[in-house]
N, C-alpha and C positions, 0 to 999 in steps of 0.2 A: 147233233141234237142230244142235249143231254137227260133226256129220257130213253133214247132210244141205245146209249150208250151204259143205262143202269138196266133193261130190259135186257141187254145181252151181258152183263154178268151175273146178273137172276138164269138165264136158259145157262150157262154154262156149269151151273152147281147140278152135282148131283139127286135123284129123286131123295135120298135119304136125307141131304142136306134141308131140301124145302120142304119137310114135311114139319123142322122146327118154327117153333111161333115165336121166337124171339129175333129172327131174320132183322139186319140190319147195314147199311150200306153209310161209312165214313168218307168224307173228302172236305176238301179245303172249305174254307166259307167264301172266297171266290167262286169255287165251283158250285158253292149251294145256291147261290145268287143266281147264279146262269141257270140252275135247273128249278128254281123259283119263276124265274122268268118265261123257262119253257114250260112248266104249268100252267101259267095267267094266259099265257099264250094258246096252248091247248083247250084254254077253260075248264080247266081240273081246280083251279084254285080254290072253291068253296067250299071242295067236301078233300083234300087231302091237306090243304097246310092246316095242321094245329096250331102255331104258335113260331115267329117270326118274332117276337119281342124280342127284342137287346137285350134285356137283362133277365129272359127266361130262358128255359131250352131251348132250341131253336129244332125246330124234329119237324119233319113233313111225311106221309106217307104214302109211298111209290103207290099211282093209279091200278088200282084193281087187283090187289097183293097186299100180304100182311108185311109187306119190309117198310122199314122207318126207313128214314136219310137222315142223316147228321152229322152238322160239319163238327170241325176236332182243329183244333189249334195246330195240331202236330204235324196235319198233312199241309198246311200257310206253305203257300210257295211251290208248292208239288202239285202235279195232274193227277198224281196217283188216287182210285177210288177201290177202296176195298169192301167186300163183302163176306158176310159169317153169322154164324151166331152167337147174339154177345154172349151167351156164355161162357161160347172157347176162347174169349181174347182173356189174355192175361196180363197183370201189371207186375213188374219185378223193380223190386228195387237193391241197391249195390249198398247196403250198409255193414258188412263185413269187413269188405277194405276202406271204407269210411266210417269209422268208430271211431276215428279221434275231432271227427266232427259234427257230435252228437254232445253238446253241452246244456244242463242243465244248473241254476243255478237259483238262490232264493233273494229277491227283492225286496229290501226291504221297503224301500221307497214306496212302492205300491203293496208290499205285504202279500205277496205271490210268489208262488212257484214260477219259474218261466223256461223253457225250455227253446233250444235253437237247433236245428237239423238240419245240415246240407250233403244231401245225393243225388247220386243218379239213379233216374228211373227208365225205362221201360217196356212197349209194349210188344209179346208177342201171340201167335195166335196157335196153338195147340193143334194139331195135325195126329190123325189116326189111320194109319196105314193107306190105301192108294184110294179111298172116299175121299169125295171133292167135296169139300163144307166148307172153302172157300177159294176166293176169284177173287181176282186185281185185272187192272186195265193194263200194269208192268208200266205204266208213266211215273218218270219220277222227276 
């Protein structure tokens, strides 16, 4: 059940962890589907999904808890669900050793600036000494 599988990695964070209110739980948008489905199911549907449009956010929020859900492109194809506060996640990007693919150039055709960037990015989640502020399921 995948409510009862985002319920046990909410009790595995620490008190210090859930006391923020920016709590948030990422996973595939297969698995958002399946715990979409285990909402309608439960009859939770009317007062936790927000917004299921395709081409809005898609964010639900975990029954009777301030944690959102939201799928993420990155975890497509993985079981893996993680939990934190968005705060601590972080985006990094590799543009040091890719600065020779960083071009800018002026158009005149359309009479613009235009610019083209190709790196790699990304995410990691910030970690403070042995407080648990966040939880994975370790599926990958």
């Amino acid at each position: 059940n995948p409510i009862t599988e985002v319920d046990k990695l909410i009790s595995a964070l620490s008190d210090d962890a859930l006391a923020f209110d920016d709590l948030v739980v990422f996973m595939s948008y297969s698995n958002f589907r399946l715990y979409n489905q285990a909402l309608v199911k439960a009859n939770f549907f009317q007062n936790y999904i927000s917004s299921t449009d395709i081409t809005g956010m898609m964010e639900a929020t975990h029954p009777n808890t301030n944690v959102k859900i939201v799928p993420t492109i990155g975890l497509n194809g993985s079981n893996q669900v993680v939990i934190g506060p968005r705060e601590y996640m972080v985006v990094g990007f590799d543009l040091l050793s890719d600065h020779e693919k960083l071009v800018i150039w002026y158009s005149k055709d359309f009479d613009e600036l235009r610019l083209r960037a190709n790196y790699n990015y990304g995410v990691t989640i910030a970690t403070f000494g042995s407080t648990a502020y966040f939880a994975t399921n370790n599926l990958a």
